[in-house]
N, C-alpha and C positions, 0 to 999 in steps of 0.2 A: 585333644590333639589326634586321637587315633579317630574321631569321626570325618577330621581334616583331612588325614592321609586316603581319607576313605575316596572323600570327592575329588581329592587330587590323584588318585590315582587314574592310571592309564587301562589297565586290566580290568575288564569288567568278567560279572559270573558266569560263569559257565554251566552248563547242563549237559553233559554227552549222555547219550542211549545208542548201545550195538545190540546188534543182532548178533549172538552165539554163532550161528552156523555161518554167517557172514563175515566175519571175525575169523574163524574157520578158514573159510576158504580162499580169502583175501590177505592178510596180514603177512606180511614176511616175518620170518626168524630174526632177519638183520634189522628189524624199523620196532622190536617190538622194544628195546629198550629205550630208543625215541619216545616211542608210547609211554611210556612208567615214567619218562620224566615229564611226561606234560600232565600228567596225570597227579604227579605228586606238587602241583601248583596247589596254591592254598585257595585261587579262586575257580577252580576247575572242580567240579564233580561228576561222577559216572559209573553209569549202571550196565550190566550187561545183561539181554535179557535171553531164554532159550530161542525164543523167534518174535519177529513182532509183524506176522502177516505183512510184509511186503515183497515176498517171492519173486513176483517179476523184477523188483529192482535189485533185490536179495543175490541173484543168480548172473544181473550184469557186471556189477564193479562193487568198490567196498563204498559203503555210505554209515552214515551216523544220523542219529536225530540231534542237533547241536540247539538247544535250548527251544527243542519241539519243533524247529524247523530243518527237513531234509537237506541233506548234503551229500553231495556224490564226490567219486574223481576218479580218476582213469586208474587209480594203484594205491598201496594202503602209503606208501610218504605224500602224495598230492593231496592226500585228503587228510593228513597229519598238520601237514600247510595250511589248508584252509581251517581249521579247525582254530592253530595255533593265530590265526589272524583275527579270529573272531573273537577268541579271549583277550586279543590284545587293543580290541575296539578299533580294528581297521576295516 
């Protein structure tokens, strides 16, 4: 049964990678507890790393690596958005 629920479910896995200093610099106070609960999905995993050479993008807006592919967005909830649409296979 539990391999059923598997293929029926809707939420696929996740993979987030941040950059530290981006994280930093990006994330508000008020979105971080937003954060902690998409985090605490059972299909969502993530890593925080001290940097991950991408400076130039680093220093525009907040981004993530969401299952090794880059993701931007104007502010740390637009990119909380896309993230959380991507776990839910939209």
């Amino acid at each position: 049964m539990k391999f059923i629920n598997t293929l029926l479910s809707k939420k696929k896995k996740v993979t987030v990678e941040f950059c530290e200093k981006n994280l930093d610099r990006f994330l508000q106070e008020d979105d971080m507890s937003h954060y902690q609960q998409f985090f605490e999905q059972k299909n969502v995993t993530y890593k925080e790393y001290e940097c991950q050479s991408r400076c130039k993008e680093c220093k525009k807006s907040p981004y993530a690596l969401v299952n090794g592919d880059f993701t931007d967005a104007e502010d740390s909830r637009a990119l909380l958005e896309k993230m959380k649409k991507l776990a839910d296979g939209k």
